[in-house]
Backbone as CSV, one residue per row, in Angstrom:
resi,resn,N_x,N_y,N_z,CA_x,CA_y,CA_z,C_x,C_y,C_z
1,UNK,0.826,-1.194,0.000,0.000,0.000,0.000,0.872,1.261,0.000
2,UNK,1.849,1.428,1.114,2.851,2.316,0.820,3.351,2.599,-0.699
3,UNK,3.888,2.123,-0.966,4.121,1.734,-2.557,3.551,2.176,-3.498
4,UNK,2.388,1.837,-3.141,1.267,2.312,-4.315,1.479,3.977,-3.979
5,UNK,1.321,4.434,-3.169,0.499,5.508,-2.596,2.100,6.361,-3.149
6,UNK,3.163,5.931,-2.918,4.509,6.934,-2.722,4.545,7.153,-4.477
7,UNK,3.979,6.066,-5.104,4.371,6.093,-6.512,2.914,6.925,-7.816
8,UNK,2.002,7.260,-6.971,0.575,8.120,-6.775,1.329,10.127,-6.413
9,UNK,2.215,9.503,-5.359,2.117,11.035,-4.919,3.853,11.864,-5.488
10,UNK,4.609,10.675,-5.722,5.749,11.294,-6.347,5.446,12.130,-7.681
11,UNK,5.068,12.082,-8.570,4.557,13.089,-9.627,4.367,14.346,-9.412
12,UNK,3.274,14.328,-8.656,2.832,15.501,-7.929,3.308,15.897,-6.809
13,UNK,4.508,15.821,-6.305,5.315,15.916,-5.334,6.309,17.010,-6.278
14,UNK,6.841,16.518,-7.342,7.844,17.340,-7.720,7.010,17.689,-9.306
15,UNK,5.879,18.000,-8.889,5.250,18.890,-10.086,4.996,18.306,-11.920
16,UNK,5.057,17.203,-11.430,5.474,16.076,-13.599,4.222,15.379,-13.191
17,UNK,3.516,15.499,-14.652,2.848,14.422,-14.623,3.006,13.715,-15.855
18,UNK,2.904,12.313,-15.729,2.842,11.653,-16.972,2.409,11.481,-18.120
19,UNK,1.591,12.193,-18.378,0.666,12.755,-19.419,1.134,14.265,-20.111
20,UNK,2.353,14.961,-19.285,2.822,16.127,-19.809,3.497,15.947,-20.966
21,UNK,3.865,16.612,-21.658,4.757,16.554,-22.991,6.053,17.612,-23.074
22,UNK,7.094,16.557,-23.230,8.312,16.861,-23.153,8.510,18.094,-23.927
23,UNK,8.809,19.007,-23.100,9.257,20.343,-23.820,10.359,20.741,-24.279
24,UNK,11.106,20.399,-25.519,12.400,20.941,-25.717,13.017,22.076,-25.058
25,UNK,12.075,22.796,-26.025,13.069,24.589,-25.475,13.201,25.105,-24.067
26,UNK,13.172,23.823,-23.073,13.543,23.972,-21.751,14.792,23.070,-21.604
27,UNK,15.947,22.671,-22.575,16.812,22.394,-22.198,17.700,23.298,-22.781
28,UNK,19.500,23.590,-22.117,20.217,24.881,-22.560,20.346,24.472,-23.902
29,UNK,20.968,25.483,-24.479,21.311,25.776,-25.997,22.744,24.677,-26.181
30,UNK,23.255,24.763,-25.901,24.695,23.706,-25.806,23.909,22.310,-25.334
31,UNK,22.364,21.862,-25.270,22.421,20.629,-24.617,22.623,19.631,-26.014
32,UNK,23.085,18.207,-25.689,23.371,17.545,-26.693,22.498,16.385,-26.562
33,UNK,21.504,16.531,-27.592,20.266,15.160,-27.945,21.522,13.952,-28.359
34,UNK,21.609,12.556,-27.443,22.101,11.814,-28.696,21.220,10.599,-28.151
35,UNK,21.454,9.261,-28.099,21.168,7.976,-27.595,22.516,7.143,-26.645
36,UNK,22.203,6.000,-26.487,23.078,4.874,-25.596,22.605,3.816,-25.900
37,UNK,23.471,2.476,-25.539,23.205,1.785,-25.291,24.073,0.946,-24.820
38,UNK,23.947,-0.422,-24.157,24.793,-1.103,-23.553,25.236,-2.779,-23.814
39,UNK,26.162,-2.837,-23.932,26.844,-3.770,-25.329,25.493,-5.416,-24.839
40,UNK,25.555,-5.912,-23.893,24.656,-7.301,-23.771,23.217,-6.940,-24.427
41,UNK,23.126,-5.727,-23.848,21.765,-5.898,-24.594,21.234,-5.377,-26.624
42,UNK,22.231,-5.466,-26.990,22.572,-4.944,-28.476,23.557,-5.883,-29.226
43,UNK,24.572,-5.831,-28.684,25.632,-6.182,-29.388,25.560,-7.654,-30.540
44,UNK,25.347,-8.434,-29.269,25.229,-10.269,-30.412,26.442,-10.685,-30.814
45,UNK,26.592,-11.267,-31.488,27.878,-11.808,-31.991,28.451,-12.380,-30.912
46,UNK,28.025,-13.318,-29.456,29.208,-13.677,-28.349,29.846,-14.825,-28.742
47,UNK,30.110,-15.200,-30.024,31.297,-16.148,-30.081,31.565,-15.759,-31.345
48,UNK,31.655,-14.519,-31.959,32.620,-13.967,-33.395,33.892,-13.738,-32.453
49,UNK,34.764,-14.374,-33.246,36.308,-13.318,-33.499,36.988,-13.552,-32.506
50,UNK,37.159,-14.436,-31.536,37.896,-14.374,-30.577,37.404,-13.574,-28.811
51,UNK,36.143,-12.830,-29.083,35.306,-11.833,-28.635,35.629,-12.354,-26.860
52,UNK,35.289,-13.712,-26.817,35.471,-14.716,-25.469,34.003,-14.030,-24.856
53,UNK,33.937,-15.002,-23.798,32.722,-15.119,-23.261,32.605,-13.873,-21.388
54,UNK,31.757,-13.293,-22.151,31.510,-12.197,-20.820,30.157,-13.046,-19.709
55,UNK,30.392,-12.834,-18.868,29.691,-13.230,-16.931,27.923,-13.365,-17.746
56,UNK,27.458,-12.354,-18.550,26.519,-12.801,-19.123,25.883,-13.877,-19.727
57,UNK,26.713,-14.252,-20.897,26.923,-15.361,-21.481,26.534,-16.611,-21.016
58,UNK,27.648,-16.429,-19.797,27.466,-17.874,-18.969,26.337,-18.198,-17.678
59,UNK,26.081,-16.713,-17.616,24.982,-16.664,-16.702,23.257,-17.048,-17.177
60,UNK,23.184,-16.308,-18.816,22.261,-16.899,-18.980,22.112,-18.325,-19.861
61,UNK,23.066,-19.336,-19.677,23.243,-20.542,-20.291,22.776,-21.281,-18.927
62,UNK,22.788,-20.687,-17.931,22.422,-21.816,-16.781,21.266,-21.970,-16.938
63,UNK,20.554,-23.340,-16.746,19.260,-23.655,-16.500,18.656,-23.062,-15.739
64,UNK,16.995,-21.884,-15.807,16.302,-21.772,-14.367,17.312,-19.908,-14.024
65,UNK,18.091,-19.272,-14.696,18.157,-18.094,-14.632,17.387,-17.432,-14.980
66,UNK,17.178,-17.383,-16.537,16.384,-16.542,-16.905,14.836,-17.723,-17.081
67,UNK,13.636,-16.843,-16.898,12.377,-18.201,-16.692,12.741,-18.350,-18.410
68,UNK,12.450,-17.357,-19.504,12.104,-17.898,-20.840,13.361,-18.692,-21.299
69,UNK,14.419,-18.591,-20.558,15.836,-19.399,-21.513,16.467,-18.408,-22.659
70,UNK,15.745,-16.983,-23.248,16.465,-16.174,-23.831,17.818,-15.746,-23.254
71,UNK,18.065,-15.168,-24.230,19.779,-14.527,-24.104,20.426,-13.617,-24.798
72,UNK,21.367,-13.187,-24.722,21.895,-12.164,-25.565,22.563,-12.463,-27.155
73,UNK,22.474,-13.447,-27.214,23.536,-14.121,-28.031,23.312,-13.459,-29.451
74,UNK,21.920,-12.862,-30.303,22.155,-12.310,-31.060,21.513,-11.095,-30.781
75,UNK,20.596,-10.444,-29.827,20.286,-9.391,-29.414,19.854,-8.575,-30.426
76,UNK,20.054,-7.255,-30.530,19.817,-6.492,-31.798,20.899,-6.858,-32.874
77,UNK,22.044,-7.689,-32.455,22.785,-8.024,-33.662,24.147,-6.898,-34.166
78,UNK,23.808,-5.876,-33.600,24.765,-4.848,-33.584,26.214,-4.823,-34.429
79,UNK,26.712,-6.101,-33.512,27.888,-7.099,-33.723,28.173,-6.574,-35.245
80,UNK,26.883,-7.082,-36.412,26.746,-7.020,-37.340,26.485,-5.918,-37.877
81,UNK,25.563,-5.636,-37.585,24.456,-4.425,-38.001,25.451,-2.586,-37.374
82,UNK,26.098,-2.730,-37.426,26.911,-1.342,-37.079,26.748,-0.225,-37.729
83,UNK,27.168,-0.653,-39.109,27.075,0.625,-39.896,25.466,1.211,-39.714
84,UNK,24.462,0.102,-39.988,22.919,0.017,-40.587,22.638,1.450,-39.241
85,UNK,23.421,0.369,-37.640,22.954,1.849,-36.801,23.164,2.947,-36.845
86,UNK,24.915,3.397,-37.217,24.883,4.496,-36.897,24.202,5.313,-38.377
87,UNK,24.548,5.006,-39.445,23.589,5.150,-40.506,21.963,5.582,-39.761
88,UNK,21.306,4.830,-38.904,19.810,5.401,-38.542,20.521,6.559,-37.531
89,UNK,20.943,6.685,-36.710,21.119,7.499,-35.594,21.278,8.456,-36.677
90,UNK,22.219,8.789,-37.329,22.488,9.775,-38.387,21.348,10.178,-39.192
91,UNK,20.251,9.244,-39.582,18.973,10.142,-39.991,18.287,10.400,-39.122
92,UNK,18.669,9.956,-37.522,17.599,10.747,-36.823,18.049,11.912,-36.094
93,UNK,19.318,12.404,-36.530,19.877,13.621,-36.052,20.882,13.755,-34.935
94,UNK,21.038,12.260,-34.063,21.732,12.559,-33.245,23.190,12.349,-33.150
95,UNK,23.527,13.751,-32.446,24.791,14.082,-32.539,25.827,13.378,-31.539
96,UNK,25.361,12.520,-30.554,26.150,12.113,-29.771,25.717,10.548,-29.510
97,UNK,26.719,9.381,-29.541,25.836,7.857,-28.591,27.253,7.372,-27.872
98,UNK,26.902,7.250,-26.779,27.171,6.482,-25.594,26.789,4.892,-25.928
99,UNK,28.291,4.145,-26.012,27.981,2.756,-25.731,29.262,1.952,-25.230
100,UNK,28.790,0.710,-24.867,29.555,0.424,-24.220,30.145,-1.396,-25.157
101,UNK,31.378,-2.002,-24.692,31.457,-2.975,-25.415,31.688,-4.130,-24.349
102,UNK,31.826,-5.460,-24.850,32.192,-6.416,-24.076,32.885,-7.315,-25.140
């Protein structure tokens, strides 16, 4: 009940509601729109090239980790698909991405 109620009154605690619409021209002039993302959940490819196996990998190969048995192994494919992304990021304007590798 707490819970419910803290997650009811946080909105309106600091004035947002979820239904508002993101207003650009309230961020500074120097702010930089780009994206992120983070290599397990994108990347794919975990046995191209020598790449070796990251804590992920082996974590979700155990039986009874994850309930569905999915995994990262080809993810968005990234691995592959590199250019195809930054190619889209580039038609969607953004000037900056944060990512990470494994």
């Amino acid at each position: 009940m707490l819970r419910l109620l803290c997650l009811t009154l946080l909105p309106l605690t600091f004035g947002y509601l979820a239904e508002e619409p993101l207003l650009f021209d309230h961020f500074p002039e120097d702010f930089v729109w780009g994206s992120a993302t983070a290599a397990y959940q994108v990347e794919g490819g975990w046995n191209e090239e020598g790449k070796g196996v990251n804590i992920w990998d082996t974590f979700t190969k155990i039986e009874g980790n994850i309930i569905d048995g999915s995994s990262g192994d080809v993810a968005c494919d990234s691995y592959h698909k590199y250019k195809e992304d930054v190619q889209l990021m580039k038609n969607l304007g953004m000037k900056s991405y944060r990512f990470s590798i494994s």
